[in-house]
C-alpha positions in Angstrom: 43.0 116.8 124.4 39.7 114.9 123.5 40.8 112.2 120.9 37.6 111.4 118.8 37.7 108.9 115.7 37.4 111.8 113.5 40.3 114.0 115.0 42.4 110.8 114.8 41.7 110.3 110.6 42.3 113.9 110.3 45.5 113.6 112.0 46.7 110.3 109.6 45.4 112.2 106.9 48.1 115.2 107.3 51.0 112.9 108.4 50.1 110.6 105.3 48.6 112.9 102.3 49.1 109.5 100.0 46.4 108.5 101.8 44.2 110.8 99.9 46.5 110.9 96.5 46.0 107.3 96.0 42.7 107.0 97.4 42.8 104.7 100.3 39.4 104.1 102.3 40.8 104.9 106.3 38.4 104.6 109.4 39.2 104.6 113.0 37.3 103.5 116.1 38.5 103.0 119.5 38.8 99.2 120.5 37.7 98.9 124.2 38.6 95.2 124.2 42.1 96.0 123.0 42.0 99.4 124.6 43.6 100.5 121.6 43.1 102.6 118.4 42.3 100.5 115.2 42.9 102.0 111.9 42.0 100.2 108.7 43.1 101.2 105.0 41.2 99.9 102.2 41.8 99.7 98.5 39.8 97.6 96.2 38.9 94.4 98.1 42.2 94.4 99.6 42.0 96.1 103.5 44.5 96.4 106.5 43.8 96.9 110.1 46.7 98.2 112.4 46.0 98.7 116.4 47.8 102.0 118.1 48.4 102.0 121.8 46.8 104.9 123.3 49.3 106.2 124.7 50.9 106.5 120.9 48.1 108.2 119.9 48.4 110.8 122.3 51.6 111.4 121.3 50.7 112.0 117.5 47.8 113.7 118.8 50.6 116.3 120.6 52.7 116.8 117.2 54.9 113.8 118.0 55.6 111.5 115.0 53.5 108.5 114.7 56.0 105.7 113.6 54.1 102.5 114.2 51.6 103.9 112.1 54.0 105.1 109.1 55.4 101.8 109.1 52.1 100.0 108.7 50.5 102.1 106.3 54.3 102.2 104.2 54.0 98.6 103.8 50.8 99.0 102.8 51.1 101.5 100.0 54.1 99.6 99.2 52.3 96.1 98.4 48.8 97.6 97.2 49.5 101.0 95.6 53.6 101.3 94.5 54.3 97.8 93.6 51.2 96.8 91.8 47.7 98.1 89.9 45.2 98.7 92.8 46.2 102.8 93.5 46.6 104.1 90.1 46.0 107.8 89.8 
């Protein structure tokens, strides 16, 4: 399967709908320095960047659950959206 950026943020996007129900900015490019997959959520001025191996990504990409992912974006839901102001719907 082809991984582009765009098939990537679609895939995040299913895994994580509170991605869209609180609003959270999400792009993803392909690092070639880190030959790895960098997603970044923003919210506000507040962002977070989170690298997936591509080997990972693949796997997500094949219906396999993306846990590094999940954790990262968790915590950030948790800090910027659940515990305080910045995701109010």
């Amino acid at each position: 399967m082809q991984i582009t950026a765009e098939t990537l943020a679609g895939k995040l996007r299913v895994i994580h709908p509170e991605i869209d129900r609180y609003g959270l900015g999400l792009n993803t490019a392909f690092d070639k320095t880190k030959k790895a997959w960098k997603a970044t959520f923003t919210k506000g001025a507040h962002t977070m960047d989170t690298y997936l191996e591509e080997k990972d990504v693949e796997n997500c990409m094949d219906g396999e659950q993306c846990v590094y992912i999940g954790v990262q974006l968790g915590q950030f839901i948790k800090n910027y959206c659940e515990g305080g102001t910045e995701c109010k719907i």
